[in-house]
C-alpha positions as CSV (number, residue, x, y, z in Angstrom):
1,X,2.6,-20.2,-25.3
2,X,1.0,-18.0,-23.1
3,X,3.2,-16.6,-19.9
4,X,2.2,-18.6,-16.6
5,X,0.8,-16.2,-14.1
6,X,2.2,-17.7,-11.4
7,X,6.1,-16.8,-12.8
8,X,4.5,-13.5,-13.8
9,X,3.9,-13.0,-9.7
10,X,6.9,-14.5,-8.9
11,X,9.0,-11.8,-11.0
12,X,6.7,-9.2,-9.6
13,X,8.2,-10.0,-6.3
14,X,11.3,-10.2,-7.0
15,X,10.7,-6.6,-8.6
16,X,9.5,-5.6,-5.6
17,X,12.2,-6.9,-3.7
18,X,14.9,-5.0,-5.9
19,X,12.8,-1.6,-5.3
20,X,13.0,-2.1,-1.5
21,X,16.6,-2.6,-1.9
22,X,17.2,0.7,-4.2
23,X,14.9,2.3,-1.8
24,X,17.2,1.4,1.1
25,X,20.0,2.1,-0.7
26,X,19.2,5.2,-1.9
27,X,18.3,6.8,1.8
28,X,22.2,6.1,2.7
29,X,23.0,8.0,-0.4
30,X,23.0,12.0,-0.3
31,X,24.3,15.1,-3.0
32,X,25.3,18.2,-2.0
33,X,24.8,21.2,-3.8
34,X,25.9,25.4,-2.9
35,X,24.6,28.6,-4.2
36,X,26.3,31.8,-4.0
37,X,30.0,30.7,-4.1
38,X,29.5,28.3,-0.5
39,X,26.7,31.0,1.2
40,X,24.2,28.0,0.8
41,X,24.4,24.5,0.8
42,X,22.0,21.9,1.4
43,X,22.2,18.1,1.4
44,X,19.8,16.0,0.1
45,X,19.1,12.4,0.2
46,X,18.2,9.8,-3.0
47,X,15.0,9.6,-1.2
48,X,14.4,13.4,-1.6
49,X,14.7,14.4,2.1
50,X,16.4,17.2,2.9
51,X,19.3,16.4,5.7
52,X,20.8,19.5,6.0
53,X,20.7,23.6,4.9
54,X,23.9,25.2,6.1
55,X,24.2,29.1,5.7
56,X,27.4,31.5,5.8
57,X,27.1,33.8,8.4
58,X,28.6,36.0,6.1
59,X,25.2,36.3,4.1
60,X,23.0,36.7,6.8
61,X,22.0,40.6,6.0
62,X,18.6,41.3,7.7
63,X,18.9,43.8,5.3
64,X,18.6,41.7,2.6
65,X,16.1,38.9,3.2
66,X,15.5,38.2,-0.1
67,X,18.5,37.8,-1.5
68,X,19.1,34.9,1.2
69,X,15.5,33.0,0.2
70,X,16.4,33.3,-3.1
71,X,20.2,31.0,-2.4
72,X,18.0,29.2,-0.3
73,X,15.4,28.1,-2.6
74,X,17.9,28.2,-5.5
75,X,20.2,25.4,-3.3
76,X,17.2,23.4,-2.7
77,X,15.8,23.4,-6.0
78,X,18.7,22.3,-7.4
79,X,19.4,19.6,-4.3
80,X,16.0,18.1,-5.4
81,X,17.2,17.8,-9.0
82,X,20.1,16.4,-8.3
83,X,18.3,13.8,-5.6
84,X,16.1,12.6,-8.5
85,X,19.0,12.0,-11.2
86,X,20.2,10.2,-8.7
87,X,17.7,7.9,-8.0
88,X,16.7,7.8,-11.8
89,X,20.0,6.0,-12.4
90,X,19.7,3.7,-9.5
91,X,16.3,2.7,-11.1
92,X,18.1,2.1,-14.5
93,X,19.5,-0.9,-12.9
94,X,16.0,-3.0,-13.1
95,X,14.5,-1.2,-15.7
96,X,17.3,-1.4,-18.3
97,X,16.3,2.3,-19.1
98,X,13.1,2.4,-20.0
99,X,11.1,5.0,-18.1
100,X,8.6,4.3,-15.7
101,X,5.5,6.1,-15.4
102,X,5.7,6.6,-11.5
103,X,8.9,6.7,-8.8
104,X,9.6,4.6,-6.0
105,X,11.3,7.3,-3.6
């Protein structure tokens, strides 16, 4: 028996539906990461949007600018991985797993 295509829409809504719902849920959501033993931390949403970069004045050297973009970028980078775990395992909850070939966020 071949699948009806007007159930196949309906669950494709109801798909939809449960995406908008992770989406929204994961914008309320947000991880926190630090480099360099607290010099850098940055917050970042399940939606991959950066809320907040926070720096100790303590490693603000203008003598050492590089040293600084490097805990900057490192606290991002890892912020952003962290952001996408996150959302990977909210997405687990309507995919039972399996991997989809694009992201909702």
């Amino acid at each position: 028996m071949e699948p009806d295509f007007k159930d196949i829409l309906r669950q494709a809504g109801k798909l939809q539906e449960r995406i908008r719902e992770i989406q929204e849920k994961l914008s309320h959501k947000t991880v926190t990461v630090d480099t360099g033993g607290g010099m850098v931390t940055v917050t970042v949403s399940g939606r991959q949007e950066i809320f907040s970069i926070k720096l100790d004045p303590l490693c603000v050297d203008p003598r050492d600018i590089p040293m600084l973009e490097d805990l900057v970028l490192t606290a991002v980078n890892q912020g952003m991985r962290r952001s996408r775990e996150l959302a990977a395992e909210e997405m687990k909850q309507i995919t039972g797993g399996l991997p989809l070939p694009f992201t909702f966020t």
